[in-house]
LOZA-777541 format. One line per field, with one value per residue (C-alpha): residue number from 1; x, y, z; residue in one letter. Coordinates in steps of 0.05 Angstrom, whole numbers, plus 32768, in hexadecimal, padded with zeros to 4 digits. Example, Ala and Ser with C-alpha at 12.3 -4.5 7.8 and 13.67 -1.06 7.14 Angstrom:
% LOZA-777541
seq <- (1, 2)
X <- (80F6, 8111)
Y <- (7FA6, 7FEB)
Z <- (809C, 808F)
type <- (A, S)
***
This chain:
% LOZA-777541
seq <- (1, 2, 3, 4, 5, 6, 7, 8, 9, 10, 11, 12, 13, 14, 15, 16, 17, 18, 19, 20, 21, 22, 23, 24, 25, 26, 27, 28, 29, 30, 31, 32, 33, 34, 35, 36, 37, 38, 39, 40, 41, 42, 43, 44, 45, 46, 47, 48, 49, 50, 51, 52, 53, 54, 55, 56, 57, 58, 59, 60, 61, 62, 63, 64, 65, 66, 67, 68, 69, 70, 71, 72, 73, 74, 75, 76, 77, 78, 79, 80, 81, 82, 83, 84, 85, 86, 87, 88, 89, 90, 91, 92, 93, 94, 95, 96, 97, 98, 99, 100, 101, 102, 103, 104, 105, 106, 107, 108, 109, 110, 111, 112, 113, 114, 115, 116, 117, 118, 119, 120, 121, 122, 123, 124, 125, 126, 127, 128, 129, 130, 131, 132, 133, 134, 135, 136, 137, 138, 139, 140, 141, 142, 143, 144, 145, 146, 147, 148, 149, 150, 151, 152, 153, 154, 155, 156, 157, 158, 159, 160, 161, 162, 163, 164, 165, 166, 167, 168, 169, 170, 171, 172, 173, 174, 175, 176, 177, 178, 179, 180, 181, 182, 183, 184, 185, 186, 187, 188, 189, 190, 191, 192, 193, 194, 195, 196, 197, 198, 199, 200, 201, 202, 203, 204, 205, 206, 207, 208, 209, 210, 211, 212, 213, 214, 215, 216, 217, 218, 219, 220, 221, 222, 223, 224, 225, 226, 227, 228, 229, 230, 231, 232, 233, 234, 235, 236, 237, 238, 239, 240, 241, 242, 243, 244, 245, 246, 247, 248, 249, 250, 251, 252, 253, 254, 255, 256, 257, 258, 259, 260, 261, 262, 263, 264, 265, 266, 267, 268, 269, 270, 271, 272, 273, 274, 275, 276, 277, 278, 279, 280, 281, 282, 283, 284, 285, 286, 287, 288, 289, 290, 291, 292, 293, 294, 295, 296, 297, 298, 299, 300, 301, 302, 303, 304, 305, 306, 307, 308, 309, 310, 311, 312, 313, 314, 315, 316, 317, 318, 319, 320, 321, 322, 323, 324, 325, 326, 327, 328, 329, 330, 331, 332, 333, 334, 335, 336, 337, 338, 339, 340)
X <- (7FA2, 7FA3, 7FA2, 7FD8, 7FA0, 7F87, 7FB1, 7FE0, 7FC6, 7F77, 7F65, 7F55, 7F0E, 7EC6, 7ED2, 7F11, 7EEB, 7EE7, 7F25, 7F4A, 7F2E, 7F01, 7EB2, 7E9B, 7EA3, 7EE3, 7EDF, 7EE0, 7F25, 7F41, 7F4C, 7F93, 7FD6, 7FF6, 8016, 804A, 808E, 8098, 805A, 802E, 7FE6, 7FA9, 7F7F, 7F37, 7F09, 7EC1, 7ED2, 7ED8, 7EFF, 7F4A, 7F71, 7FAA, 7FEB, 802B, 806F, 8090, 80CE, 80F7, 80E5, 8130, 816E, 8178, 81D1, 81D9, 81A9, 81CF, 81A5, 819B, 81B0, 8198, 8192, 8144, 810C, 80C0, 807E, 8076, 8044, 8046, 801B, 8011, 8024, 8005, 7FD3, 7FEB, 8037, 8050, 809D, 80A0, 80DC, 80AE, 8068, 8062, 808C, 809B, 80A2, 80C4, 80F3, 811B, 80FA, 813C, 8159, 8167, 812D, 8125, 80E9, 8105, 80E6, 80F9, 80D3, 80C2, 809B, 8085, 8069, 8088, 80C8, 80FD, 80F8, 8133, 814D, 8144, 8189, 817E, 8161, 8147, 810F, 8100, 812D, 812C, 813D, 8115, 8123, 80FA, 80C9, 80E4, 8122, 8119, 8136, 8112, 80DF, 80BC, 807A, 8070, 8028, 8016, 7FD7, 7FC3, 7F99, 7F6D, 7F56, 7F94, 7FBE, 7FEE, 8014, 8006, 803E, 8024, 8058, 806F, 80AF, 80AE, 807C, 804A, 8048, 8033, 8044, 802B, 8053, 803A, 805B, 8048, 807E, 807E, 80BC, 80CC, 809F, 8089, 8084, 802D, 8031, 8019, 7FD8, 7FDF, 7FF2, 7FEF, 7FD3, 7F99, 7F84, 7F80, 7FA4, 7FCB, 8013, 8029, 7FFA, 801C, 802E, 7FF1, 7FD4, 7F9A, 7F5D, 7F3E, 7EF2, 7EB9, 7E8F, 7E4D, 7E34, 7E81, 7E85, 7ECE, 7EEC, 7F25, 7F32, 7F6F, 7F84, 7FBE, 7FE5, 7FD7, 7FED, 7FC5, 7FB0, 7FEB, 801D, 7FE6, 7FE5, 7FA9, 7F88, 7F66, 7F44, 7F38, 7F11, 7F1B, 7F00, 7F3E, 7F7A, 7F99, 7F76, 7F56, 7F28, 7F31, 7F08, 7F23, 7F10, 7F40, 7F10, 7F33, 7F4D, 7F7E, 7F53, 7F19, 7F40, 7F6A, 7FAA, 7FDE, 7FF0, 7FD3, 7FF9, 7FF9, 7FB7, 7FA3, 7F51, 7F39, 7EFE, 7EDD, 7E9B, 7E7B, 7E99, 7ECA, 7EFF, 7F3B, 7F7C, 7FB5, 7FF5, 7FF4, 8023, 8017, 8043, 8002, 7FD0, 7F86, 7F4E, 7F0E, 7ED2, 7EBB, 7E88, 7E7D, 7E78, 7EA8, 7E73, 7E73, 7EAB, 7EAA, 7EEF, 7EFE, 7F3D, 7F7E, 7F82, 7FD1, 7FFD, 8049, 807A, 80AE, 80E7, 8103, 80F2, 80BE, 80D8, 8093, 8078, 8057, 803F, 8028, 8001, 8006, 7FD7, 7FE1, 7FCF, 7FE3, 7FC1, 7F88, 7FC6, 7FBE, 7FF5, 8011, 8044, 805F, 808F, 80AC, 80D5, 80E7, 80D3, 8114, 812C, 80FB, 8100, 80CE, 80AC, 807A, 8044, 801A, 7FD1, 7FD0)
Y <- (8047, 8035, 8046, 8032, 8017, 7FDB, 7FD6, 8008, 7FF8, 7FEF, 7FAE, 7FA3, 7F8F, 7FA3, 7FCD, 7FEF, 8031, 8040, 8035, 8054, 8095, 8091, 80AB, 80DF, 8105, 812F, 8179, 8192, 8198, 81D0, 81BE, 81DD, 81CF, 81E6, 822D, 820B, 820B, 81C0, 81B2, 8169, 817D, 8154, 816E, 8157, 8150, 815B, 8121, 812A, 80E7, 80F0, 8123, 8158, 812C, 815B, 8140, 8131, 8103, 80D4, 808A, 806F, 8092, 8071, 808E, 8053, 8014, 7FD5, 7FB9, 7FEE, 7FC6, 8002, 8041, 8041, 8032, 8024, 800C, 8010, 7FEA, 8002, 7FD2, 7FD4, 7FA5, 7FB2, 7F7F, 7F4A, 7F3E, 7F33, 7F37, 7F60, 7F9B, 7FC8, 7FE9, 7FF8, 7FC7, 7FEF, 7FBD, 7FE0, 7FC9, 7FE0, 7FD5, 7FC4, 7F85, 7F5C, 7F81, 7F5B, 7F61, 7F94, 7FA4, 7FE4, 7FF1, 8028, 803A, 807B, 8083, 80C3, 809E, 809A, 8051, 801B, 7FED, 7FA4, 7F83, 7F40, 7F68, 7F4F, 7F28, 7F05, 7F06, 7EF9, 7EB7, 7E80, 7E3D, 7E0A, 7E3B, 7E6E, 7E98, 7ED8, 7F1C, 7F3B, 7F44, 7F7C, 7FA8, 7F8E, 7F8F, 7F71, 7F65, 7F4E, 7F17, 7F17, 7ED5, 7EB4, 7EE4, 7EE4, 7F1A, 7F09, 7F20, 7F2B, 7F40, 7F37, 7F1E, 7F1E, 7F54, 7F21, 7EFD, 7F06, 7EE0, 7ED4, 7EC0, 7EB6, 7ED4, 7ED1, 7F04, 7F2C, 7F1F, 7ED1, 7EC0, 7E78, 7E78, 7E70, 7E73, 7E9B, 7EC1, 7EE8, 7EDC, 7F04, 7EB9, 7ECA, 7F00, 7EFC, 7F32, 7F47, 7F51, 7F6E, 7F5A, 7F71, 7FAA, 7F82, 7F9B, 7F6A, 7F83, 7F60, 7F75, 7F4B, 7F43, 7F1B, 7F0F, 7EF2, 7ECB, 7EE6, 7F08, 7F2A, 7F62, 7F5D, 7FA8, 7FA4, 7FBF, 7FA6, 7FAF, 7F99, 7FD3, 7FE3, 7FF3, 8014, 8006, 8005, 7FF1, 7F9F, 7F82, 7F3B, 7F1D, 7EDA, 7EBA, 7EA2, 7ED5, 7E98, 7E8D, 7ECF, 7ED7, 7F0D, 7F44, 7F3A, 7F8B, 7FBE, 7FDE, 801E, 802A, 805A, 8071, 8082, 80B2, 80C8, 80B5, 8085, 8059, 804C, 8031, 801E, 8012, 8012, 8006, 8040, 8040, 8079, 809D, 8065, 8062, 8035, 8051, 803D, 806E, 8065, 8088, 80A4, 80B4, 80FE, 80F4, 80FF, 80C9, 80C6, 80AA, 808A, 8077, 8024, 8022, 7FE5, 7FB1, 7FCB, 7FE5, 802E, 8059, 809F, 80BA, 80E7, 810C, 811F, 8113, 811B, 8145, 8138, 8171, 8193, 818A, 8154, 8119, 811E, 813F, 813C, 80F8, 80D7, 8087, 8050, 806B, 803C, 8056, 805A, 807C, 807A, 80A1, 80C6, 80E1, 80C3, 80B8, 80B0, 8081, 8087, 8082, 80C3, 80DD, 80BA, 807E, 805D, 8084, 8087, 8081, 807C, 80B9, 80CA, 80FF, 810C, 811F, 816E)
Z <- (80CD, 8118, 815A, 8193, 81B3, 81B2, 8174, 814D, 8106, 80FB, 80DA, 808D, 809D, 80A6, 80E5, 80C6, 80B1, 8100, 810A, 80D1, 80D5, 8116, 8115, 80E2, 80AC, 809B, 8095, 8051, 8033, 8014, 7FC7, 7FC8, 7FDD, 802B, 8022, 8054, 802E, 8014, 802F, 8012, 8014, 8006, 7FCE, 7FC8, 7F7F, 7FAA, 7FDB, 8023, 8025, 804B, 8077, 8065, 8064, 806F, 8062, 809E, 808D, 8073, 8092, 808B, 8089, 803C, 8046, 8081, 8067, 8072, 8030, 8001, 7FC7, 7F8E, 7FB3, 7FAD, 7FD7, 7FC9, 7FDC, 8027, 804E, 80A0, 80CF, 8114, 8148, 818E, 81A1, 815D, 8166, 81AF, 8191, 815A, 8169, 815D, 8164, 8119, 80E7, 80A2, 8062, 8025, 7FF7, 7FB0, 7F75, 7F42, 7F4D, 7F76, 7FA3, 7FDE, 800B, 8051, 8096, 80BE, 8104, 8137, 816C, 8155, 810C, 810E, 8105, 80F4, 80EA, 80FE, 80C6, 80D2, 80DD, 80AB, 806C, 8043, 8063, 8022, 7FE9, 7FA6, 7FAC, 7FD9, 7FD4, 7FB7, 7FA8, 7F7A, 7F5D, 7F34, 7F25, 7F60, 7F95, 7FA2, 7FBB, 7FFE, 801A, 805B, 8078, 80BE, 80AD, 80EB, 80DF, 80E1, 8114, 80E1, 80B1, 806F, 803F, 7FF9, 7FC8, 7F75, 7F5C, 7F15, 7F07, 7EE9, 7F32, 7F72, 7FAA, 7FF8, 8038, 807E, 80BE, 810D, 811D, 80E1, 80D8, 80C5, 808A, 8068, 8024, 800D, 7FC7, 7F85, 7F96, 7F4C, 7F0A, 7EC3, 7EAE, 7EDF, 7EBD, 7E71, 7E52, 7E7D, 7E7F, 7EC6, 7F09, 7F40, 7F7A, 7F9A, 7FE0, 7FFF, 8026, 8053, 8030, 8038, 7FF9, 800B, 7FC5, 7FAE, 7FEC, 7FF9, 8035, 8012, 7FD9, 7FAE, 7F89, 7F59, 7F19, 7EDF, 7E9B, 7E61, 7E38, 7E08, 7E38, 7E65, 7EAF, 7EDD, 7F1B, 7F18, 7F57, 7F6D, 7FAD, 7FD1, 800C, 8028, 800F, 7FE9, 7FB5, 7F89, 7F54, 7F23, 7EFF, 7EB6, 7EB6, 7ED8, 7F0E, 7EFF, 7EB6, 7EAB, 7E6F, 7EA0, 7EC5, 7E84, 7E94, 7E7B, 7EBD, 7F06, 7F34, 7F80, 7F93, 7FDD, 7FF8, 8024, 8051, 8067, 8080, 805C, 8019, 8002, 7FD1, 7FB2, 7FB2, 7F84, 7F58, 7F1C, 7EDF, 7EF1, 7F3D, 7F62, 7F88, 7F74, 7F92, 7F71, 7F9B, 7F8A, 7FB8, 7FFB, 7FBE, 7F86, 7F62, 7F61, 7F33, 7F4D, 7F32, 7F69, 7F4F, 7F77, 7FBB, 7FC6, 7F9E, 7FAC, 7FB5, 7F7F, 7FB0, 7FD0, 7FE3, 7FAE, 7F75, 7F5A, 7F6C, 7FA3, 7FA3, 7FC1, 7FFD, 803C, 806B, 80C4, 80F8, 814C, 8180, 8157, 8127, 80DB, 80AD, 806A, 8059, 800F, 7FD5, 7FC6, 7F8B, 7F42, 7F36, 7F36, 7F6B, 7FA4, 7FE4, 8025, 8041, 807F, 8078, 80BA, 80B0, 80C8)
type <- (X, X, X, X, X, X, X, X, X, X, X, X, X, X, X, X, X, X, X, X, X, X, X, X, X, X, X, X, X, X, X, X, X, X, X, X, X, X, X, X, X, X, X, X, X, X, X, X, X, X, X, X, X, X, X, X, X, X, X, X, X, X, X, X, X, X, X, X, X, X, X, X, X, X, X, X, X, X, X, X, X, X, X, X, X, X, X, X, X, X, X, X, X, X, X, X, X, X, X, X, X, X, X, X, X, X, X, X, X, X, X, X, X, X, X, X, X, X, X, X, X, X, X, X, X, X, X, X, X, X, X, X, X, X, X, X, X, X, X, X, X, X, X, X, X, X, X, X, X, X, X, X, X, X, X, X, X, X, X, X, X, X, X, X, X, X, X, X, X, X, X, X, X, X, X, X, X, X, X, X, X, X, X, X, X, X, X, X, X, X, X, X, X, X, X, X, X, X, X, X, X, X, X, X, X, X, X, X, X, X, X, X, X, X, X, X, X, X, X, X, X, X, X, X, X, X, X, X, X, X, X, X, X, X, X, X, X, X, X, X, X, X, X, X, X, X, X, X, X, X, X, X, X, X, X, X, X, X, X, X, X, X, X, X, X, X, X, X, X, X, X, X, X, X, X, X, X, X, X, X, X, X, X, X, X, X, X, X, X, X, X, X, X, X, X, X, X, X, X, X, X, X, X, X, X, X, X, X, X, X, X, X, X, X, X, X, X, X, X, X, X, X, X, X, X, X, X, X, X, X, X, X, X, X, X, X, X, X, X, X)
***
């Protein structure tokens, strides 16, 4: 999350707990749904974990995109940009794009997370093709980090499935190709590694800085959540385990995976086949597995239609935020919920 001050997007490190939610424990939610007409709720499983997140909006006006190459939107990833980008058009930079082909990597920005957000002129920011380094169907699931090291936004993204990529920025909006951070060949077994988001996590005993979550696909045609840690955000190594199975939970696939700190506990949410968003508790050093249950249960109407994904997580002046993927799979689109 983040504040507008001293910058509008808390940072993926040690301190981030603070920042994303600010000092103390949340009051006990309520484990049912808003009586508010077409109201998103937060549902809790005996965790006192995250906020009430009511559906405030559509992020883009999807009828007048310039680039809107297959009517459908996922994945969003809002940062912040006070006090890290002295010429970014915006205070918060949105990074989306469609999932079909040809995908292509877009930024929207605003100064308000409220929105709505403004699309950037030159979409796509990356595209599907980038010469010398690659060409294939499509690009898509953009996470960005602020790599406070560096001062840089670090653009972590898959194109095919079985790959995932990384590109460097200083504006957040010009990128320089890095290289592939994630392959299926990494981790034995697996058939699909990707709709990666990177942390930055410090593990002492693995010597690494960064957490890696991700989809992966290696159990029949079962998806769920695999981690991997690095020192430097380049180069990962990898749990050949999932670190949440979809059989531990009972479901088919998992999808989406985001790291949330909080009160002290360090949990991972993410989608499910079921629509909703889930949370399980891995402990500071990924060694905990407290299945928490539902945390976010999408609406019947529209833009849901029964399923929310792919939290992205914000927050400006004290107010948090939800950032999403709303409606069928093939044809989602961006949504904002604002913590109640």
């Amino acid at each position: 999350m983040s504040d507008a001050h001293p910058t509008p997007t808390a940072p993926e490190g040690p301190d981030r707990r603070t920042a994303l939610f600010g000092a103390g424990a949340a009051a006990l939610l309520a484990p049912m749904l808003s009586s508010m007409p077409g109201a998103h709720a937060t549902t809790t499983a005996g965790a006192d974990v995250l906020p009430t997140y009511t559906y405030l909006r559509e992020a883009l006006d999807t009828s007048s995109l310039a680039y809107n190459p297959t009517g459908e939107l996922i994945f969003p990833c809002i940062r912040g940009t006070v006090g890290r980008l002295s010429d970014a058009p915006g205070r918060f930079l949105l990074y989306y794009a469609p999932h079909d082909a040809p995908g292509g990597i877009c930024l929207a920005y605003a100064d308000d997370l409220d929105g709505p957000f403004t699309e950037y002129p030159d979409n796509p920011i990356v595209s599907r093709v980038w010469d010398p380094h690659y060409s294939v169907s499509h690009v898509s699931s953009p996470h960005v980090l602020w790599n406070t090291e560096h001062r840089e936004m670090w653009l972590y993204f898959h194109g095919e499935n079985h790959t995932t990529r990384l590109a460097r920025s200083r504006d957040g909006v010009r990128f320089t190709y890095e290289g592939v951070v994630l392959h299926t060949d990494m981790v034995p077994g697996t058939r699909e590694a990707s709709y990666a988001r990177v942390f930055e996590h410090p593990l002492s005993d693995r010597g690494s800085r960064y957490v890696m979550l991700f989809m992966r696909n290696s159990e029949g045609d079962n998806r769920s959540i695999g981690w991997g840690w690095s020192a430097d955000g380049i180069t990962f190594d990898f749990d050949p385990e999932p670190l949440i199975s979809h059989s531990d939970v009972g479901l088919s696939d998992l999808s989406g995976p985001h790291l949330v700190e909080r009160g002290g506990g360090t949990y991972v949410v993410y989608h499910t086949d079921q629509g909703d968003i889930r949370m399980t508790e891995v402990g500071a050093d990924f060694d905990r597995r407290v299945h928490l249950g539902v945390v976010h249960r999408p609406m019947d109407g529209p833009p849901d239609s029964g399923r929310s994904a792919s939290p992205s997580y914000g927050s400006d002046g004290g107010t948090e935020y939800m950032f999403y993927e709303a409606g069928d799979r093939l044809g989602a689109t961006i949504a904002i919920a604002r913590a109640d």
